[in-house]
N, C-alpha and C positions, 0 to 999 in steps of 0.2 A: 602430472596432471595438466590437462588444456583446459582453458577458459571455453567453451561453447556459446555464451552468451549471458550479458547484463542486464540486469531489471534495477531499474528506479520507481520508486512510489512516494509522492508528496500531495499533501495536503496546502494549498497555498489561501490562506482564507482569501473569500469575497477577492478572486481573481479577474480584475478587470481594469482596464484604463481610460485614460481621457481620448486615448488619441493614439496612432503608431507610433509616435514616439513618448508613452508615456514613462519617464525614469524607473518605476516597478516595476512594467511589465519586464523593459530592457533586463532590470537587474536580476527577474527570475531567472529569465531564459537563460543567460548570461550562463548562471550557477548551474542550473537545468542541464546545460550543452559541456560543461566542464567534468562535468562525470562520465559524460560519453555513453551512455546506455543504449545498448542493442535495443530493448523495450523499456517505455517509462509511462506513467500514466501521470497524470496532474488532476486534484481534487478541487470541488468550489472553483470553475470556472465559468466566469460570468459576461463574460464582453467578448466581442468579436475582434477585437484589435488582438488579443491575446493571440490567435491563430495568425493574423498577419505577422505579428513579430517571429513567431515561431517557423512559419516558412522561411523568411529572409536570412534567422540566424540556425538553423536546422534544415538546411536544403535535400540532407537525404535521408529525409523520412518521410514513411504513410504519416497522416495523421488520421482518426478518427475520434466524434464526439458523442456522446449519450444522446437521444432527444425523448420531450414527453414533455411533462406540464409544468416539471419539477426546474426552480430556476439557476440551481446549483449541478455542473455538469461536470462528466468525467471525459477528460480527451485522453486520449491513449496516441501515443508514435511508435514509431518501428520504423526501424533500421533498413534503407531498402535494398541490405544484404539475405534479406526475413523475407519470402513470401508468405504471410499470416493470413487467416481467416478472424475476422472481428467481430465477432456478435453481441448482440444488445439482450443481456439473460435479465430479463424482465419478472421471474420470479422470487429475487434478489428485492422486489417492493414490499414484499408480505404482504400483496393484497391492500397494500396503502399509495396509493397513486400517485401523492405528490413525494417519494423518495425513490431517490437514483435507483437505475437498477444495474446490474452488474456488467463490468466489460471482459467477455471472455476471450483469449487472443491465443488462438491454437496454430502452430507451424511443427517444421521438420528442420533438425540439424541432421543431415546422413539418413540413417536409417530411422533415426528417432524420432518418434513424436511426442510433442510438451506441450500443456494445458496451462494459460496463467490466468487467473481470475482475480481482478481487480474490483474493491469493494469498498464503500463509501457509508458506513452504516450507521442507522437513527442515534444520536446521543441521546443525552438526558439523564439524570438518577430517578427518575419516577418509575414506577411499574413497564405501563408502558414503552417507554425510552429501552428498559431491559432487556423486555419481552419482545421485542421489535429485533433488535440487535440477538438478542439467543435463537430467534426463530432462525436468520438469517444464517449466522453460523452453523446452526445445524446441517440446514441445508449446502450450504460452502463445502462440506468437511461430508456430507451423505453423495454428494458429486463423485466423488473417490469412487464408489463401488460401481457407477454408473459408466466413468470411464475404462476402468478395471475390467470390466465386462466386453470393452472394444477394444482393449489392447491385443496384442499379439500372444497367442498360446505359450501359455510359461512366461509370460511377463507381467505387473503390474505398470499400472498408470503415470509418466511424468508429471503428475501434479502438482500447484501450486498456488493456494491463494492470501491473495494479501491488501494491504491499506489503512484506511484508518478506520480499525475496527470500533474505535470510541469505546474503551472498555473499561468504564467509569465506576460500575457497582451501584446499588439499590439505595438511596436517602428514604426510609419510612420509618415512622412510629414502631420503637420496640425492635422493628426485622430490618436495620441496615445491615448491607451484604456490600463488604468491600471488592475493591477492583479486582485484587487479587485472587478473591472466590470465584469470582466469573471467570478468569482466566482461566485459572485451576478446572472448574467444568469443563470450557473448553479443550483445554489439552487430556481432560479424560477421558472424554469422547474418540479427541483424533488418536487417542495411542489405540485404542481397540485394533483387534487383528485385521479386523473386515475392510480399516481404513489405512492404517500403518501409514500414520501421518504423525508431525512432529511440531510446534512452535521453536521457529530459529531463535539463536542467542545475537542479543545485540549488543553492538559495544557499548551502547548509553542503555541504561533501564528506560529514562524517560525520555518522550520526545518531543513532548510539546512544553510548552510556558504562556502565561500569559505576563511575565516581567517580574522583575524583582520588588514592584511596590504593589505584586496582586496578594490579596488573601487566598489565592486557590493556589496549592500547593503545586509544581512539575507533576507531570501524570505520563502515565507508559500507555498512548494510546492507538500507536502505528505497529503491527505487527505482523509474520510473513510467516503460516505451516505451509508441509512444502510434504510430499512422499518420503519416509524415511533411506528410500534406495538412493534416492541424488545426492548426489558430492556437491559443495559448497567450499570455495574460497575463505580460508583464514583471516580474518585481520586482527589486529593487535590490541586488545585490551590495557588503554592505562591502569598501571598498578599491577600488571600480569595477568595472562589466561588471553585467548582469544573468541570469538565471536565468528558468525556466520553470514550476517547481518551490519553491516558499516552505517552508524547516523552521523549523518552530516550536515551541520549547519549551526545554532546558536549554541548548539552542546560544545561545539569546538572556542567560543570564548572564556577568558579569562576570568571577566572582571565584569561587574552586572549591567555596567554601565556599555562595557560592548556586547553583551546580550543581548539587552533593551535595544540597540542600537540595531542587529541583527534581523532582532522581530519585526522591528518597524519599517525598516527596508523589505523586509523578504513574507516570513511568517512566522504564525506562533507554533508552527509546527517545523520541525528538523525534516531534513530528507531521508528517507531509508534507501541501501546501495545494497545490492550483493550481486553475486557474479556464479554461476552454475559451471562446475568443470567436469570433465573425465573421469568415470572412475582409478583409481591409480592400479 
């Protein structure tokens, strides 16, 4: 199998600096550019110096960023081995103005055309926060039959979308509905025929933290379905088994104290990596 192309997806909270040379932004990018992503997208970006550091240390990439009312934004790059088209899928709000709306980034390797959709979706455990986030997913995962419909006779869709779904579950009186329910809905939706889509496996279940002296427990909130036809790069599961899906970042320390250390430098979110290959 050939590698065809990488995608990176991070959540980097309240992404912003004093200044072009502020030490975070450098140490994002730094990490950002280390993974080498054909496509990557970066969440909660708040400052314009961020884009400055990003040209200097990622000289050969598109950039593109969300715009609207909303003051947390998505910049998407590309490879400018990638001739992409980037569109700003505004339906991705739910009809709520001040949340991101979605960055879709469609190109061609050869013959083939691939659909990525990058998605930044409402948290919260209230109703709302839920109902906000399931609307959106629907919609993410109802995109399948829409591109399916433009692909070429006898084929279905390259699709894939992913980010930080924020997939928290319901805190109410009497009807709390854990993380894992909502998930669970999710992938039973994407397995349906009509969609024949999948939730990748990742090497870490969780990827976010807020530290070793938080009461909120690790949470599995970045996650990537993708068309069940695409081939996906292996990697290696500590303890055995491998994954589709690479997190990378405070998940790889040791000891809580280089965790903590990780977060506070970079974010409370880990990166997600995977790499699309060839069928064999």
């Amino acid at each position: 199998m050939a590698k065809l192309f990488s995608v990176a997806s991070w959540n980097v909270e309240h992404f912003k600096g004093d200044g072009a040379d502020s030490p975070r932004v450098q140490r994002v990018v730094d990490f950002l550019a280390e993974q080498k992503p054909d496509i990557f997208a970066l969440f909660e970006v708040e400052g314009k110096t961020v884009f400055d550091t990003l040209v200097e240390k990622m000289p050969g990439y598109f950039f593109q960023i969300t715009e609207g009312v909303q003051t947390q934004e998505i910049l998407v790059g590309v490879k400018r081995t990638i001739t992409p088209l980037i569109t700003q899928r505004t339906e991705y709000r739910s009809g709520t103005t001040h949340m991101r709306p979605g960055q879709l980034v469609s190109f061609k390797i050869g013959d083939e055309k691939y659909a990525i959709l990058f998605l930044h979706l409402a948290s919260g455990v209230d109703p709302r926060g839920m109902g906000l986030r399931d609307d959106m997913v629907m919609r993410a995962i109802d995109f399948k039959k829409t591109l399916d419909k433009a692909a070429a006779e006898g084929k279905r869709a390259n699709y894939i979308f992913l980010g930080d779904l924020n997939s928290m579950g319901l805190e109410y009186p009497n009807h709390n509905i854990p993380s894992t329910s909502e998930l669970a809905k999710w992938d039973k939706e994407a397995k349906k025929k009509k969609y024949a889509m999948r939730r990748l496996a990742k090497t870490h279940h969780n990827s976010w933290s807020n530290g070793s002296q938080s009461s909120i427990p690790d949470s599995a909130l970045d996650h990537a379905y993708a068309a069940d036809h695409l081939t996906f790069k292996s990697f290696a599961i500590d303890g055995g088994g491998s994954a589709d899906v690479a997190v990378r970042g405070w998940v790889d320390k040791s000891s809580a104290q280089d965790k903590d250390r990780w977060i506070k430098d970079f974010s409370d979110h880990s990166l997600i990596y995977f790499e699309v290959h060839s069928a064999p």
